[in-house]
SEGU-582970 format. One record per residue (C-alpha): residue number from 1; x, y, z; residue in three letters. Coordinates in steps of 0.001 Angstrom, whole numbers, plus 500000, padded with zeros to 6 digits. Layout:
BEGIN
- NUM|X|Y|Z|Ala
...
! end
This chain:
BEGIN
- 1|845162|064880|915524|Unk
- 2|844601|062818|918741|Unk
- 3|846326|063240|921299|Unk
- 4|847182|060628|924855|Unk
- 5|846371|061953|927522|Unk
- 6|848877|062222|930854|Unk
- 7|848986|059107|933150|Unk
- 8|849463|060043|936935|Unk
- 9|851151|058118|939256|Unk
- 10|851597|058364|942830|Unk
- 11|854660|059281|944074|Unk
- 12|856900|061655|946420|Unk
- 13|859560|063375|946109|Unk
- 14|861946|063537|949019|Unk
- 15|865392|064352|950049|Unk
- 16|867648|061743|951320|Unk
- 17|871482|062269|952607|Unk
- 18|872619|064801|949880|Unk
- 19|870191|063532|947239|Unk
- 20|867182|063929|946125|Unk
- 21|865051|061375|944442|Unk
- 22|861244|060438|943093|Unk
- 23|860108|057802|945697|Unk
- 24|857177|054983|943832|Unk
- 25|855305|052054|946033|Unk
- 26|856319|049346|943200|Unk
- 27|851898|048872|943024|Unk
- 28|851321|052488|942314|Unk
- 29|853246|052144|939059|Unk
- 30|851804|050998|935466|Unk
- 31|851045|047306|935242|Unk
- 32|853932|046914|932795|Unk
- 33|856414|048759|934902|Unk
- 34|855744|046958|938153|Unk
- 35|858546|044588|936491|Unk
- 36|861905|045323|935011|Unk
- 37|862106|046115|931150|Unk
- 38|861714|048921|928733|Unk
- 39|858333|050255|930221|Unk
- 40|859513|050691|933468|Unk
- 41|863088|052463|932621|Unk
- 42|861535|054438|929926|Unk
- 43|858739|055792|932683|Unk
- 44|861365|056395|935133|Unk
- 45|863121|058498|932383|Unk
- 46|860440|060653|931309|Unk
- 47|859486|061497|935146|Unk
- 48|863092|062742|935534|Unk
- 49|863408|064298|932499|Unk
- 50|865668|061985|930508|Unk
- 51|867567|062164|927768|Unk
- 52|868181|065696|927331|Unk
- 53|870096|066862|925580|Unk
- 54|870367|070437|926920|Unk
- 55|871493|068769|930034|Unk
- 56|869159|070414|932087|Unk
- 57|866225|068210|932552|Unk
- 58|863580|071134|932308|Unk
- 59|860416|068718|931714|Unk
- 60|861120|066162|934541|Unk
- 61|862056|066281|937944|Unk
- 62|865398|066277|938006|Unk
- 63|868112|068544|938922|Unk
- 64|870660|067807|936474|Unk
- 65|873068|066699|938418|Unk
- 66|873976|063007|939562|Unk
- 67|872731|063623|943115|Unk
- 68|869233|064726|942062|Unk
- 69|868509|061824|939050|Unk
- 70|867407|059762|941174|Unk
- 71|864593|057006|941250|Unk
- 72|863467|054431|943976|Unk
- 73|860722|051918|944103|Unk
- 74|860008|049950|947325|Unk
- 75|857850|046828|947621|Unk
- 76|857110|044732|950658|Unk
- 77|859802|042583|950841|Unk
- 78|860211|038954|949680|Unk
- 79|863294|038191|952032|Unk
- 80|862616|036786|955257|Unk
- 81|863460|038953|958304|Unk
- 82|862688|042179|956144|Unk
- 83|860234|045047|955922|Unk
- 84|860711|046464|952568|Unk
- 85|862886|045658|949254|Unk
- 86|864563|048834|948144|Unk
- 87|865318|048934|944196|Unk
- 88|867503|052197|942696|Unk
- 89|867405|053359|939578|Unk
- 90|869942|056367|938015|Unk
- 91|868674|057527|935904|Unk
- 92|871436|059373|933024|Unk
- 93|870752|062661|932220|Unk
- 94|871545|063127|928603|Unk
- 95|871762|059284|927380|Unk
- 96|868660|056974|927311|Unk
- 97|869256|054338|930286|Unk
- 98|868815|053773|934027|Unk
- 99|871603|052241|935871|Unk
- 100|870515|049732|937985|Unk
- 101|874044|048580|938672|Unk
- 102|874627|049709|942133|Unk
- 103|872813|051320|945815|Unk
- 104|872631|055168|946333|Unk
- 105|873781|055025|950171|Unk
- 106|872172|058770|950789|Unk
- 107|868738|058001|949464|Unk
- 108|869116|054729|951755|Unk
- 109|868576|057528|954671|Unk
- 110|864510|057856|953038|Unk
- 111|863453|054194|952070|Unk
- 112|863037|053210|956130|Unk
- 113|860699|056447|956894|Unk
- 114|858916|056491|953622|Unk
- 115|858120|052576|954213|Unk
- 116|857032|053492|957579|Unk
- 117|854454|056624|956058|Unk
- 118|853260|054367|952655|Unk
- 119|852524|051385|955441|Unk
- 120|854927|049305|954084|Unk
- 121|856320|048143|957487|Unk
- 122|853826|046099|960034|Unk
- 123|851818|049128|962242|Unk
- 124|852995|046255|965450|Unk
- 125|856925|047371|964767|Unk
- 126|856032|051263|965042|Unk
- 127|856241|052632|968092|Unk
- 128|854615|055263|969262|Unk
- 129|857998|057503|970192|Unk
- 130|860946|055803|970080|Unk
- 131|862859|054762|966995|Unk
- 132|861489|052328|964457|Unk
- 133|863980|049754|962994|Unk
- 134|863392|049062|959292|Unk
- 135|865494|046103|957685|Unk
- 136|865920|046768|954184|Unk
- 137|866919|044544|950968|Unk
- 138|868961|046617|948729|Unk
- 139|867388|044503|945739|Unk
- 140|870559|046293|942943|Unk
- 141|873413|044231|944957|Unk
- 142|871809|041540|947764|Unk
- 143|872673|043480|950492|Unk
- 144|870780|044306|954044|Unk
- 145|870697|047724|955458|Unk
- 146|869214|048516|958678|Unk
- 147|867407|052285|959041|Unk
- 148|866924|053534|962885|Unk
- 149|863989|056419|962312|Unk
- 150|863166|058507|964834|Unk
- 151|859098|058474|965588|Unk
- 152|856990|060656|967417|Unk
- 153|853505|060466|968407|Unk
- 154|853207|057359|966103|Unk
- 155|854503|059187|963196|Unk
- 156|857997|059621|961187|Unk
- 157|859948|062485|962787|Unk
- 158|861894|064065|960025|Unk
- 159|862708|067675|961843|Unk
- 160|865635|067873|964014|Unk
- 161|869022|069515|965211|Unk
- 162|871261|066760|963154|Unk
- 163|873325|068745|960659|Unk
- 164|874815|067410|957634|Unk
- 165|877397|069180|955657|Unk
- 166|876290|069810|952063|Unk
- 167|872351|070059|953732|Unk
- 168|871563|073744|953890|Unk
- 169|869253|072439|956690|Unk
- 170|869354|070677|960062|Unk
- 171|866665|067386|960022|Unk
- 172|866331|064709|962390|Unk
- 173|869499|062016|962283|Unk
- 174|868859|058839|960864|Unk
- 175|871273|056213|961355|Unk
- 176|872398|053375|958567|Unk
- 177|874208|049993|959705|Unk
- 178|875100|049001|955893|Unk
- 179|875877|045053|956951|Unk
- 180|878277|042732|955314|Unk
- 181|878771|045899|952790|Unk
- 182|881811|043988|950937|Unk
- 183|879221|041003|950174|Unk
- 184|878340|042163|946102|Unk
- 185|875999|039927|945302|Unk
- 186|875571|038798|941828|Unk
- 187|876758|042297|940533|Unk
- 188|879994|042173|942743|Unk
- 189|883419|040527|941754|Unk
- 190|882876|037179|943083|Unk
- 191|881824|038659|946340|Unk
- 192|885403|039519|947518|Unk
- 193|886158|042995|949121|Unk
- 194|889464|043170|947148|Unk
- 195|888540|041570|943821|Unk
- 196|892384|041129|942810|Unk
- 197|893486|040176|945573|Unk
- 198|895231|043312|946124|Unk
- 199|895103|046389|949134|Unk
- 200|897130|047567|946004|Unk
- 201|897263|047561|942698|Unk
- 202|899558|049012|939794|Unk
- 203|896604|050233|937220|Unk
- 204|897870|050923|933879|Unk
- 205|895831|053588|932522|Unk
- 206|896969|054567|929379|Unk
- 207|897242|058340|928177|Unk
- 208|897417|058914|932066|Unk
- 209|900300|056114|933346|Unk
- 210|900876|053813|936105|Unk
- 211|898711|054539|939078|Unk
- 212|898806|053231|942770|Unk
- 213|894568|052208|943147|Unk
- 214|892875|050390|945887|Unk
- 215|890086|048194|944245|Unk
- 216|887296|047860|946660|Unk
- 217|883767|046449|946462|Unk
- 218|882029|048170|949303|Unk
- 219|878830|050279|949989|Unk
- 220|879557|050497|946295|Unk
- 221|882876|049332|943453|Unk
- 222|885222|052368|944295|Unk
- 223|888574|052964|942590|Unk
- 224|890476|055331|945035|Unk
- 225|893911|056630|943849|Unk
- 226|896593|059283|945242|Unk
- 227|895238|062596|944375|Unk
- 228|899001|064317|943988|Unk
- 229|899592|061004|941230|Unk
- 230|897028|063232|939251|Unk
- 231|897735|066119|939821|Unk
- 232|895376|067653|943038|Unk
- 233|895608|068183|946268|Unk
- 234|892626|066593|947624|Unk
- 235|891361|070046|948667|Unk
- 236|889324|070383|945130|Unk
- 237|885715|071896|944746|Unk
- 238|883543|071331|942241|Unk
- 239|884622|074567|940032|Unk
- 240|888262|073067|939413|Unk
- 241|887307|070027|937811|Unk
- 242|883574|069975|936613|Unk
- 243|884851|072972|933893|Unk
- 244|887931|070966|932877|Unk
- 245|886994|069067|929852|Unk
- 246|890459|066674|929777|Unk
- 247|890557|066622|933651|Unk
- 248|886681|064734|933241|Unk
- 249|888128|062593|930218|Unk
- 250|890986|061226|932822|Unk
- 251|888267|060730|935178|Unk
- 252|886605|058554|932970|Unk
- 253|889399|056668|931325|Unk
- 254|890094|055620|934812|Unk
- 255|887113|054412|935695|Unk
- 256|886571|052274|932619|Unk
- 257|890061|050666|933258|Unk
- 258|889481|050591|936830|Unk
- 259|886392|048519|935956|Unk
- 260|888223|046174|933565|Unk
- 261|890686|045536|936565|Unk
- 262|887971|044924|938903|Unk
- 263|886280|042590|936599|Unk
- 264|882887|044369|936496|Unk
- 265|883479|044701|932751|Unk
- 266|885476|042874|930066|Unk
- 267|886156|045661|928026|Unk
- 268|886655|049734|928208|Unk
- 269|883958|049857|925928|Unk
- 270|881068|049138|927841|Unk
- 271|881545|051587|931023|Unk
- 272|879571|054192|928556|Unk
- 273|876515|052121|929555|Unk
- 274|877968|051623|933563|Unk
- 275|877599|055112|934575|Unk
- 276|876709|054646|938155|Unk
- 277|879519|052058|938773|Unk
- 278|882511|051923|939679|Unk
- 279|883113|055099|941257|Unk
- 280|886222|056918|941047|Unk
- 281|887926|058723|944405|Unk
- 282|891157|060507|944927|Unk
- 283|892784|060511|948763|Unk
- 284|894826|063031|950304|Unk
- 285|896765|063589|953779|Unk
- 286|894766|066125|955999|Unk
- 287|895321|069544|954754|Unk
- 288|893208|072937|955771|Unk
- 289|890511|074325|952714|Unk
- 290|887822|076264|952944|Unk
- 291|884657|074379|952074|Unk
- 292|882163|075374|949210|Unk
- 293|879597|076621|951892|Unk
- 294|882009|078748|953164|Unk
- 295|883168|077164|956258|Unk
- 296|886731|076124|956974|Unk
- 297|888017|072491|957684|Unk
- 298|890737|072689|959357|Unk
- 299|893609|070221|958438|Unk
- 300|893308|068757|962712|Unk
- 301|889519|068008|962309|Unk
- 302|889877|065119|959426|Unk
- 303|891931|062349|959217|Unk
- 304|892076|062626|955565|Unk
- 305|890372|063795|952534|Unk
- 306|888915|062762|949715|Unk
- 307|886530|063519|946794|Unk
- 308|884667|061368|944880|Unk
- 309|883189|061266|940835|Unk
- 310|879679|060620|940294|Unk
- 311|878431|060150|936622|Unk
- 312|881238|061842|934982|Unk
- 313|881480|064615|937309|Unk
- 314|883056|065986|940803|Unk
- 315|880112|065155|943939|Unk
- 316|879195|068380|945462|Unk
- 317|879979|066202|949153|Unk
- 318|880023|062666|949308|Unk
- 319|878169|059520|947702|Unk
- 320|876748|057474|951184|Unk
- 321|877576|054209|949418|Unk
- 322|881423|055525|948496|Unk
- 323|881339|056761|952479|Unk
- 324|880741|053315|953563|Unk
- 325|884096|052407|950762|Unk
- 326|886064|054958|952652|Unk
- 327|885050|053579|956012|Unk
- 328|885679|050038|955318|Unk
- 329|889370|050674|953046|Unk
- 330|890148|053335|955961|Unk
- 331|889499|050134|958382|Unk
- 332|892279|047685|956454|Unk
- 333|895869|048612|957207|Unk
- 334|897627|049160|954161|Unk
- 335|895354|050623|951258|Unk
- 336|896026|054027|950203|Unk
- 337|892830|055355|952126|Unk
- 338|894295|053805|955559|Unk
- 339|897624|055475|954623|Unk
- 340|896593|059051|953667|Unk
- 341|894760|059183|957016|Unk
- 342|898031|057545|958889|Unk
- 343|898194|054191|958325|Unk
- 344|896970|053377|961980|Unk
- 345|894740|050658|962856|Unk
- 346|890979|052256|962909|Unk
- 347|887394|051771|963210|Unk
- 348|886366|055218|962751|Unk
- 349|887532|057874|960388|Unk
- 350|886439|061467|959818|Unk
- 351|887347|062662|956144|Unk
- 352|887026|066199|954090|Unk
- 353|884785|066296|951042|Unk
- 354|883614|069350|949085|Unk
- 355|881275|070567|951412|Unk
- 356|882515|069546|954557|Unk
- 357|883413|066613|957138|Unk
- 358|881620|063418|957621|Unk
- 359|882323|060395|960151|Unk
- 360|881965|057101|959155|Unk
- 361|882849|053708|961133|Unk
- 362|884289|049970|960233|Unk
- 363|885558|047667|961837|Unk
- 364|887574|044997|959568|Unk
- 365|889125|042002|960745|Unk
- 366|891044|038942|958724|Unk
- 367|889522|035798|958259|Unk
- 368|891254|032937|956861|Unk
- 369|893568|035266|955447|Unk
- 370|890598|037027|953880|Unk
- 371|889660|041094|955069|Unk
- 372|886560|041406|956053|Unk
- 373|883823|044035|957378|Unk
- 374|880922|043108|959112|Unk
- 375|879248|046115|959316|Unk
- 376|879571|050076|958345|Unk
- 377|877694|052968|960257|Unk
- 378|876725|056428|959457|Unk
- 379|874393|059443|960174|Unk
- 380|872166|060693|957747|Unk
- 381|868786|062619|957260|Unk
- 382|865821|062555|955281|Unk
- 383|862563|065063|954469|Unk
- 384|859833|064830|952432|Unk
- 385|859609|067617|949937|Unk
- 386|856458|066730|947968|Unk
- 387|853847|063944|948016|Unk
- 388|851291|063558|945380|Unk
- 389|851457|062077|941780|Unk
- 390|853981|062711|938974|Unk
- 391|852323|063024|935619|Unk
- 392|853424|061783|932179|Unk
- 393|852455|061333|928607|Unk
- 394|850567|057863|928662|Unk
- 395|852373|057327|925394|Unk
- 396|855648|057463|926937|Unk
- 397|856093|054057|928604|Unk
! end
C-alpha cells in the first residue's frame, strides 16, 4: 500500500501574551493554502492537532486549551502605511473548523517581532537599539494595531524584567496601541461600539432569566454581565467552573443569545460554528482572592474584577482582545464594567483575572451623541519557543 509522504513547512512556534500559537510567513505555506478555503483550514487543523476527539490534541501542536490553538499567518501588507497583515485562525479542538471571526489580542504581542526576524518589515525602519514600530492590519476585523519592540544590537530583544501575570517568566515588555478598537469592520455590528444602542441591555436568556449585559464591540464582541446575577463572585478560578458541566451550558446559552442581541448571528443555532466570538465576561466589585499562582490580590490593588470565557471554557488570565473590551467599557460611564470598578470617569483601569492583575488604558469621549475610543494600550510580551518546520501528512490538505 502506498503511502504520502509528510510535507514540511516552515514555521515557529512562539509565545505571545498568555498564548501560544504556530506562527507561518503566508509564502512558506502550500500553494493552495496561501488563500482562504478548505486547504488552508484543513492544514492549519492537522498542524494543531484538530478534531480530536480525546480533547487532547496529542498529534499536533496544540495544548488543548483555547489559549494554545492558535494559528497566525503574516504577509507583507497590502494597506498603505503598514508593515505586515496579521490573519488569526482558532483553530477548535474537538470540531472540524477554524474561526476566523475575530483578533487574538495576546498573540498580537508576537506578529511585530516575528515580522521584524522573517524580514517582513523594511531593514531602513529597524534600528539598531531602540524600539522598532510595526503597524499591523488585523486582516479578521479591519483594524490597525501598532507593536513598539524593543531591539538590540539590530536584533528583536525578547528577554527582559517585564512580568506578566499568568507568564511563569519575566520577557521584555512589548507595548500594543489597539486604534479605533470599536471600528468592526465588516465582521462588526455596523461598526458601532454599542450595537443596540445600549450601555445596557435587559438580555433574555431563557433557562437562565433576565440579565443586566453590556454589548460591546471592542478589541473583540464581549458580553459582560454581573457575576452575583449568576451566581459568582468574580473571584472564580478555573477549577470552579471548567468541571461544572451546567455552569459551561449557561455559559454558552449566553453567548449564543448574547450574539443574537448583538446581531453577529440571526439565530442561536449557528454560535456552534462562532466559537471564538462573542466572548462572554462576568464583572465584580474589588474583592481580595488568592490567585491560581499562588499570590494574593488584594481587594485595594484592582479596581474591579472580572473573568472571561474562551471557547466554552473559563481563561486561565485574560484574552488581550477582551482586555482592550474591559478598557474601553471601563472608559464609558455607565456600563456595568464602569460601575463594578466605581462608576468614576477613567482612562485607566487595573482589574483581577485568574491569575492575577493587569492594567489597561482608554480614553472614550462622545461624539455626536455617539461613544467613542480612539485608542486602547497595554503591556505584553513575546518569546520564541521553536523555529523550524512543522510536518504533516501531504494527504491532509
Amino acid at each position: 500500500m502506498a503511502h504520502v509522504p509528510q510535507t514540511k513547512i516552515p514555521a515557529t512556534y512562539i509565545r505571545g501574551g498568555t498564548s501560544k500559537g504556530v506562527f507561518f510567513r503566508v509564502q512558506d505555506l502550500p500553494a493552495a493554502c496561501q488563500v482562504p478555503g478548505p486547504a488552508r483550514d484543513n492544514l492549519l487543523m492537522r498542524v494543531i492537532g484538530s478534531p480530536d476527539p480525546y480533547g487532547k490534541q496529542i498529534d499536533g501542536m496544540g495544548g488543548a486549551t483555547s489559549s494554545t490553538s492558535k494559528t497566525v499567518i503574516l504577509a507583507n501588507s497590502s494597506k498603505p502605511d503598514h508593515d505586515v497583515d496579521y490573519l488569526f485562525g482558532q483553530v477548535s479542538i474537538d470540531k472540524a473548523f477554524v474561526d476566523w471571526s475575530g483578533n487574538c489580542g495576546n498573540l498580537s504581542a508576537a506578529v511585530g517581532s516575528f515580522a521584524i526576524s522573517a524580514g517582513l518589515v523594511d531593514a531602513s525602519r529597524i534600528p539598531q537599539n531602540g524600539t522598532c514600530t510595526v503597524r499591523i492590519w488585523q486582516a479578521n476585523i479591519s483594524k490597525t494595531i501598532i507593536a513598539h519592540v524593543p531591539i538590540t544590537h539590530g536584533e528583536v530583544q525578547e528577554t527582559g524584567d517585564f512580568e506578566l501575570d499568568g507568564v511563569t517568566f519575566p520577557a521584555a515588555e512589548v507595548q500594543l496601541e489597539f486604534l479605533d478598537p470599536a471600528d468592526e469592520g465588516e465582521d462588526g455590528a455596523g461598526g458601532s461600539m454599542f450595537p443596540t444602542g445600549n450601555l445596557v441591555d435587559d438580555l433574555e436568556v431563557p433557562g437562565v432569566g433576565t440579565l443586566k449585559a453590556t454589548l460591546i464591540n471592542a478589541g473583540i464582541p464581549t458580553i459582560f454581565v454581573n457575576a452575583e446575577s449568576i451566581g459568582y463572585t468574580g473571584t472564580e478560578l478555573q477549577e470552579a467552573i471548567n468541571g461544572d458541566a451546567k455552569a459551561l451550558e449557561k455559559f454558552e446559552t449566553i453567548r449564543a443569545y448574547g450574539a443574537v442581541k448583538m446581531g453577529l448571528i440571526k439565530d442561536v443555532s449557528e454560535a456552534a460554528k462562532r466559537q471564538h466570538t462573542p466572548k462572554v465576561a462576568f464583572v465584580a466589585a474589588p474583592k481580595t482572592y488568592t490567585s491560581s499562582s499562588g499570590k494574593v490580590v488584594n481587594s485595594g490593588d484592582v479596581d474591579l474584577l472580572v473573568r472571561a470565557m474562551s471557547m466554552g471554557k473559563l481563561h486561565h488570565a485574560m484574552m488581550g482582545t477582551a482586555a482592550v473590551a474591559i478598557g474601553t467599557a471601563a472608559a464609558v460611564p455607565g456600563t456595568l464594567v464602569n460601575l463594578a470598578a466605581g462608576g468614576t470617569a477613567r482612562e485607566a483601569v487595573r482589574f483581577g483575572h485568574p491569575s492575577g492583575t493587569l492594567r489597561v488604558g482608554a480614553q472614550a469621549e462622545l461624539e455626536g451623541g455617539q461613544w467613542v475610543v480612539k485608542k486602547a494600550i497595554m503591556s505584553r510580551s513575546a518569546r520564541v519557543l521553536m523555529e523550524g518546520w512543522v510536518r504533516v501528512p501531504g494527504d491532509s490538505f
